[in-house]
VMD Tcl script that draws the C-alpha trace (Angstrom):
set ca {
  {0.00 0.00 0.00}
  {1.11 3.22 -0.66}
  {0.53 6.39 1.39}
  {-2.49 8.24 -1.15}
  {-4.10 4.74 -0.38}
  {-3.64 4.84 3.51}
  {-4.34 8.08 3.74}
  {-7.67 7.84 1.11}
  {-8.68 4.76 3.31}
  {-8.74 6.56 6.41}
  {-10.74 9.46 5.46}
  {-13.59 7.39 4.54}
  {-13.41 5.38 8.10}
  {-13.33 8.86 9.64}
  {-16.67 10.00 7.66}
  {-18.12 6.33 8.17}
  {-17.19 6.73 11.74}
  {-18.90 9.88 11.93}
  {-21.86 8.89 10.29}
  {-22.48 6.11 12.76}
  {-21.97 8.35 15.70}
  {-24.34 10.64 14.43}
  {-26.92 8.12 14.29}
  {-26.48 6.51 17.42}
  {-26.62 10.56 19.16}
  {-30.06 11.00 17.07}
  {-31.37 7.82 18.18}
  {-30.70 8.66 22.02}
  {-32.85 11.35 21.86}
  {-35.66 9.22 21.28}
  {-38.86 8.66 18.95}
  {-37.74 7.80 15.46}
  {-35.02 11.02 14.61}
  {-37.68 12.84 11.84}
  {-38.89 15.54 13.73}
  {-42.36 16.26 15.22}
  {-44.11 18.13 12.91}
  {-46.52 16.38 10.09}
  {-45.88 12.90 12.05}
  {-48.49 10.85 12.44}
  {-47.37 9.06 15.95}
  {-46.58 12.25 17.36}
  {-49.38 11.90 20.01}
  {-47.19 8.52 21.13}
  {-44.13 10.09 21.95}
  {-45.26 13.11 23.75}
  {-48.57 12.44 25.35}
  {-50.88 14.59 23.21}
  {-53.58 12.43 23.36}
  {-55.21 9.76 25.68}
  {-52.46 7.10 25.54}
  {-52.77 5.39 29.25}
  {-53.46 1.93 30.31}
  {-56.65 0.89 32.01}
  {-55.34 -1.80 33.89}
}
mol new
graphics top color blue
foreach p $ca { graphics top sphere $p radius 0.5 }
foreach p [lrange $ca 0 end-1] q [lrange $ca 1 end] { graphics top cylinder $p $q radius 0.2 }
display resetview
């Protein structure tokens, strides 16, 4: 391997890397990452309508 290959090689690990962490920082806010407005399930995620249990 030359160095244009190594160094080629670890620029795309660093944006796959970032991509990844990205992801997993979006999904730890919680609800599906798309934002609340037009979503249909919006109600499920922060309790705008009658979602509790009658147990």
């Amino acid at each position: 391997m030359n160095l244009s290959t190594i160094i080629i090689a670890l620029i795309v690990l660093a944006v796959f890397i970032a991509i990844v962490a990205r992801g997993i920082q979006k999904r730890g806010k919680g609800g599906c990452g798309c934002g609340c407005s037009g979503c249909p399930s919006a109600g499920l995620c922060h309790g705008g309508g009658d979602n509790s249990r009658n147990d």
